[in-house]
N, C-alpha and C positions, 0 to 999 in steps of 0.2 A: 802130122798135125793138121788136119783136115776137119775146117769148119767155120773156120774166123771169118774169112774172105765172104762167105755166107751170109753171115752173122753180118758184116761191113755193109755188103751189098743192099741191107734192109736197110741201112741207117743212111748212107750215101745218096744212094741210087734210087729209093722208093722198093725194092725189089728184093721183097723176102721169099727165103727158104725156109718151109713148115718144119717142124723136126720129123713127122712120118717123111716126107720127100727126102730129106737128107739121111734117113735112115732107108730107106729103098736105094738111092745112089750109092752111098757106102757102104751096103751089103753087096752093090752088085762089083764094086771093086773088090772087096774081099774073095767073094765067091770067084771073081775072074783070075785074082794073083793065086787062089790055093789051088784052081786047079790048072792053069797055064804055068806056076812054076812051085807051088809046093815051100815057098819059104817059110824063113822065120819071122814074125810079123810084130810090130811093136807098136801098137795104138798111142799115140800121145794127144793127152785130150787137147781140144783148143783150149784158149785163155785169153783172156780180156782183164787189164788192172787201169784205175780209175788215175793215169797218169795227167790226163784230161778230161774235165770235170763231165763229157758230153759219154764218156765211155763208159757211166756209173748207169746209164739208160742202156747199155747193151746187154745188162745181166740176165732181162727177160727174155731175149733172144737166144742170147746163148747158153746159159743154166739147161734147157730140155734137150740142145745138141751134145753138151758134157756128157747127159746122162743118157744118151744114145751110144755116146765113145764107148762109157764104162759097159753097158748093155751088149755091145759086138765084141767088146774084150773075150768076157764069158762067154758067148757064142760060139765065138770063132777060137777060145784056150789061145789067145793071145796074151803076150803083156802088155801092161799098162803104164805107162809114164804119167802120174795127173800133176800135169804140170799146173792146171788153174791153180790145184790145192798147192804146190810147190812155188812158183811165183807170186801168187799172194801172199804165202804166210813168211815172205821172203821180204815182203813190202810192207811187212808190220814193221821191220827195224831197219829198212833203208826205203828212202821214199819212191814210189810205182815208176815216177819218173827215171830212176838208177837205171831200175829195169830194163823200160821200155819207154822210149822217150812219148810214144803216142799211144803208147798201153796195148800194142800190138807186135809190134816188131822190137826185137830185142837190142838191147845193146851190148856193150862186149861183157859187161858184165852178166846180162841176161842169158847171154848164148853162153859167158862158160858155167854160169848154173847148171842149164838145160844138161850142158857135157858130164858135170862131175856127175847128175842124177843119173841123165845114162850108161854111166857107165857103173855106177852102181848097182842099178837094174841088171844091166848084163853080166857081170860077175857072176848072177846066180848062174851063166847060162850049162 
């Protein structure tokens, strides 16, 4: 789940990551685990839910790194967890806050969402 912190660091700090940048560092992670150790690799996109009304301004940032996740997935024949898709439409009938109290960090409910999807994903493995 690599990308939020990024995404944060614009809105906090003054200190954005472009989405080509974040996609050159991400690939070079990839390319260093496939070939230092050859696993099985599981992309999970970042996510951002408007639990806090100031995190409905992070879509623009983050929206072009999502679609960098899904991008390296097919690259790299990894799976795909999209959790923004899965957490949001999870927060159409319990409110963003349930989620994530700060629309980033999960709560226990948000983390066994996250669980039950993963492990749906890996079934297939």
């Amino acid at each position: 789940m690599i990308g939020i912190n990024d995404c944060w660091c614009r809105f906090d700090s003054d200190d954005p990551t472009l989405a080509e940048q974040f996609r050159i560092s991400y690939t070079h992670i990839l390319d260093s685990l496939k070939r230092e150790l050859n696993p099985q690799i599981i992309l999970g996109e970042p996510f951002v839910l408007p639990a806090l009304e100031d995190r409905r301004d992070w879509r623009e940032d983050l929206d072009p790194k999502i679609q960098v996740v899904r991008d390296l997935a097919r690259q790299f024949h990894t799976l795909l967890l999209p959790l923004d898709g899965i957490l949001n439409s999870a927060a159409s009938f319990k409110s963003p806050g349930f989620w994530t109290p700060d629309g980033v960090h999960p709560s226990s409910a948000g983390h066994a969402l996250i669980a039950k999807e993963w492990l749906r994903l890996t079934q297939s493995l």
